[in-house]
Residue, then its C-alpha position, 0 to 999 in steps of 0.5 A: x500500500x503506498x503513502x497516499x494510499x494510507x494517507x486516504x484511509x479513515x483516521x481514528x477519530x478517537x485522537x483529535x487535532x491539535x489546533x498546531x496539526x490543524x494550521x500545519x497540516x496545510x502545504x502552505x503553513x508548513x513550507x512557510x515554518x521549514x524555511x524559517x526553522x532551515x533559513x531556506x527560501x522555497x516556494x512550491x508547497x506541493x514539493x512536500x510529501x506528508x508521512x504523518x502517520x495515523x492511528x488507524x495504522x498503528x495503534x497508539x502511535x500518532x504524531x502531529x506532523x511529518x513530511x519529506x522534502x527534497x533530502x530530508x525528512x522532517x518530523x514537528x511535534x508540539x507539546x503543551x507539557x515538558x516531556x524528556x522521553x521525546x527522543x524515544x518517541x521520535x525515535x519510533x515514530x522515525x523508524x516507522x516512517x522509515x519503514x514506509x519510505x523504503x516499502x514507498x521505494x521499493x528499496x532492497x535492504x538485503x542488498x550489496x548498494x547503499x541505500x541513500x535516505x533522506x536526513x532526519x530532522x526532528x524539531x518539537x514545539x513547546x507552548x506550556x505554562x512551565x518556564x523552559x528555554x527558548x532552545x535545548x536539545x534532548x537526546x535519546x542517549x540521556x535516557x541510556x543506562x550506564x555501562x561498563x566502557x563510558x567511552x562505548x557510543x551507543x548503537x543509536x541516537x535520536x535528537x529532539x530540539x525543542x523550541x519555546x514557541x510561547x508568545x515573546x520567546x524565539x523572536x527570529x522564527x517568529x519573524x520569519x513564520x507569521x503563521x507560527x506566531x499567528x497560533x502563538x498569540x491566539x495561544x497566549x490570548x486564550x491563557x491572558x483571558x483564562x487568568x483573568x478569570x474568564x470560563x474556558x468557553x468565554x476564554x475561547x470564543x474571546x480570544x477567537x473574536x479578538x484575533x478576528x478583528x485584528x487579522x490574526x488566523x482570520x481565515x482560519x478561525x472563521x472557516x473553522x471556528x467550531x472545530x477550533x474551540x473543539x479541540x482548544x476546549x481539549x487542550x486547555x482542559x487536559x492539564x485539570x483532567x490530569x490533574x483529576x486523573x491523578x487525584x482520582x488514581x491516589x485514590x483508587x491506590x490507597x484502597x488497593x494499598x489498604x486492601x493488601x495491607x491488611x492481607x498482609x496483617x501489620x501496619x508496615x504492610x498496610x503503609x507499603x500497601x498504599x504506597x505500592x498501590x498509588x504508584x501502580x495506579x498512577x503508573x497506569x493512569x501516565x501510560x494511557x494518556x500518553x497512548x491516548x486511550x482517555x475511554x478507558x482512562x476515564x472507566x478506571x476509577x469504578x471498573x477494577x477489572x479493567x484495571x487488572x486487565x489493563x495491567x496485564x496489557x501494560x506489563x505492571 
């Protein structure tokens, strides 16, 4: 099955887009943000061929956006939180493009030819709340476990370069992408109307009308204004319904904890109990929503067979 193909099968629609997955996934946008991060001049947008791969291909694995141009392929991810395993993600998700562009061109990895591949490029885009700088590097390889010869390179590498794209940070890119900083200010609206106490839905539809009037994402904002505050409502409220979820699987852990404390029959043990409880619980709760799967996360609090079943799943 080619890329195009794959790219015309029905997406999951459990997984949403984020608003930069909505600006960015069109030709234009995109062209416009790689010039600016690799100070390259294109002009043709229909030069990029999307590699982006979806959920109803591989289960779990969905990334914002990815693309080849020219010699190199390109991988942008946007987080909302800190998050140091993103080499490791990008790492997987690298390797399955891969994977599609040597099955794309026919390449023979049992051959005796070296097989030319585009060069990687990974960047991820930060707009949180927690203060982070406007540019560092992660790297696959903090992750590594020491070894014996510390002189030992690794096998592999991956290398994120993370960009603060909150409003005021990375002057020079947002100069040179007015449709990046066009989604950092629509961002930064919405969070200046959140603090001064406004409902997240009034936060939204006046950041939406501001932006509007002043010729910021009019276009965009006006052709998708529904699905707009659709999947700002799910961002913006993501960091309270992490904040329940972990409140909520604490709870569900000091009874797991109590209960096999008092099998246990001594007050050490209830203390362990809860505290081995809590982090299996929560454990759980970190690794479904970062696979997304908010259903089953939002059954966990009342279904403990599911728990079990999902432990299992997940090897806890």
């Amino acid at each position: 099955m080619s890329q195009q193909e794959n790219q015309n099968k029905p997406v999951n629609k459990k997984y949403k887009d984020t608003l930069f997955r909505m600006i960015f996934r069109e030709k234009e946008n995109l062209l416009e943000l790689y010039n600016a991060l690799n100070h390259t001049d294109y002009t043709d947008p229909e030069k990029i061929e999307i590699t982006t791969l979806e959920d109803v291909i591989y289960v779990g694995m969905k990334n914002d956006v990815s693309f080849l141009l020219f010699c190199t392929m390109n991988l942008y991810e946007h987080q909302s939180t800190p998050n140091p395993n993103m080499p490791l993600r990008g790492f997987i998700y690298l390797a399955r493009i891969y994977q599609n562009y040597i099955k794309q061109t026919d390449a023979n990895i049992y051959g005796k030819t070296l097989i030319p591949l585009p060069v990687p490029k990974y960047v991820v885009f930060y707009n949180g709340n927690q203060a982070e700088a406007d540019y560092q590097e992660l790297c696959l390889s903090d992750a590594f476990l020491p070894t014996e010869s510390s002189e030992e390179k690794p096998a592999v590498e991956c290398r994120a370069v993370m960009l603060n794209i909150n409003l005021g940070h990375n002057k020079e890119l947002m100069e040179k992408c007015r449709a990046l900083w066009e989604y950092a200010y629509f961002v930064n609206e919405v969070k200046e109307n959140l603090k001064n106490g406004a409902p997240i839905e009034s936060a939204v539809a006046e950041a939406r009308k501001a932006c509007i009037d002043k010729d910021i994402l009019k276009e965009f904002l006006e052709k998708n204004s529904s699905e707009v505050e659709d999947v700002i409502l799910e961002e913006f409220d993501r960091e309270w319904y992490e904040k329940k979820v972990r409140e909520e699987s604490q709870r569900i852990g000091l009874e797991e904890g109590r209960k096999q404390g008092l099998k246990e029959g001594r007050k050490e043990g209830i203390q362990e109990g809860i505290k081995e409880g809590e982090q299996r619980v929560l454990q759980l709760c970190q690794k479904l929503l970062e696979d997304g799967r908010d259903e089953e996360l939002s059954r966990i609090a009342e279904d403990e067979k599911l728990r079990e079943e999902l432990y299992r799943e997940y090897g806890l």
